[in-house]
C-alpha positions in Angstrom: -24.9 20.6 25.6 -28.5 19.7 26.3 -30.3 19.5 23.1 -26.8 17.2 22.2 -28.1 15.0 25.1 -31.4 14.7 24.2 -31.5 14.2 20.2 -29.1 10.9 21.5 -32.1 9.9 23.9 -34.7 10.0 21.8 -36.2 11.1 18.5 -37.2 14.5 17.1 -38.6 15.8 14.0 -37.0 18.8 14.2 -34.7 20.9 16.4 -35.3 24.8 17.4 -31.9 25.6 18.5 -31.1 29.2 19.7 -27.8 30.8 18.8 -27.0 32.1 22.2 -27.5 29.1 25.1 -25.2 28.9 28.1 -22.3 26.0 28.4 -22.5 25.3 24.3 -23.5 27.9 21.5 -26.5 26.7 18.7 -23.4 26.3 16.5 -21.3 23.8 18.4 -24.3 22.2 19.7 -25.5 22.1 16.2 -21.6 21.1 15.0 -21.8 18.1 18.0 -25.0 16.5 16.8 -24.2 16.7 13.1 -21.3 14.1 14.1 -23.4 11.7 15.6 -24.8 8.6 13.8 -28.0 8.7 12.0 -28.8 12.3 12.6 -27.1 14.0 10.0 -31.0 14.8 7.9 -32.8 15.8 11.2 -34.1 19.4 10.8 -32.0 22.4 12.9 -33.5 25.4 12.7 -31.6 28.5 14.1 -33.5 30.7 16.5 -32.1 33.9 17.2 -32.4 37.6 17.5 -30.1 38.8 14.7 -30.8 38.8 10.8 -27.3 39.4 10.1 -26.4 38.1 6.6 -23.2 36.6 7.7 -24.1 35.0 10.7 -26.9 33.0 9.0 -24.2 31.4 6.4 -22.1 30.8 9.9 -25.3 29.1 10.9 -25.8 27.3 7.6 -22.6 26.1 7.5 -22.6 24.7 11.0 -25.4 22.7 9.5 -28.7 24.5 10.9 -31.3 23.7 7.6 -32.7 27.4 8.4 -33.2 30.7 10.5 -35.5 32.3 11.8 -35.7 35.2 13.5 -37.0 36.4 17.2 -39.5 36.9 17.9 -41.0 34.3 16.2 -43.9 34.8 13.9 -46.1 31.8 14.6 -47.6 31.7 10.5 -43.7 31.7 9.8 -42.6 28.9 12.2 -45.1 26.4 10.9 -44.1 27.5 7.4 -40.5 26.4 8.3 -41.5 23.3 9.9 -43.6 22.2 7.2 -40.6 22.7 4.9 -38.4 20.8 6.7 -40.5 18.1 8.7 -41.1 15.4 6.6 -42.9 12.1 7.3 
């Protein structure tokens, strides 16, 4: 419910959003933003610790651009956010 508040107060290049937050999961939080107006191309990226095949296609179909997994490799975030970050 937070990072739903906050991508409406200001703006973001990207979002790291973790699969497992209190009060709102990554995927309704993720589900919530994609229906507000103008950001439907900014950059979710799931965070979590599970590489399960199937929950990444949940996550992908919520509308999360990519995964990656915890703990994060630093070389690997920065690869992700180059991919996705685009000015």
């Amino acid at each position: 419910a937070e990072a739903v508040a906050k991508v409406q107060s200001r703006r973001y290049d990207a979002v790291l959003m973790d699969s497992q937050m209190p009060v709102m999961d990554g995927i309704s939080a993720t589900r919530e933003i994609r229906r507000l107006p103008g950001l439907h191309a900014l950059p979710i990226i799931a965070l979590s610790a599970n590489c399960d095949p199937q929950q990444v296609v949940e996550y992908l179909d919520a509308g999360m651009n990519d995964h990656l997994v915890k703990p994060i490799d630093g070389n690997n975030l920065l690869a992700t956010l180059r991919r996705w970050i685009v000015h």
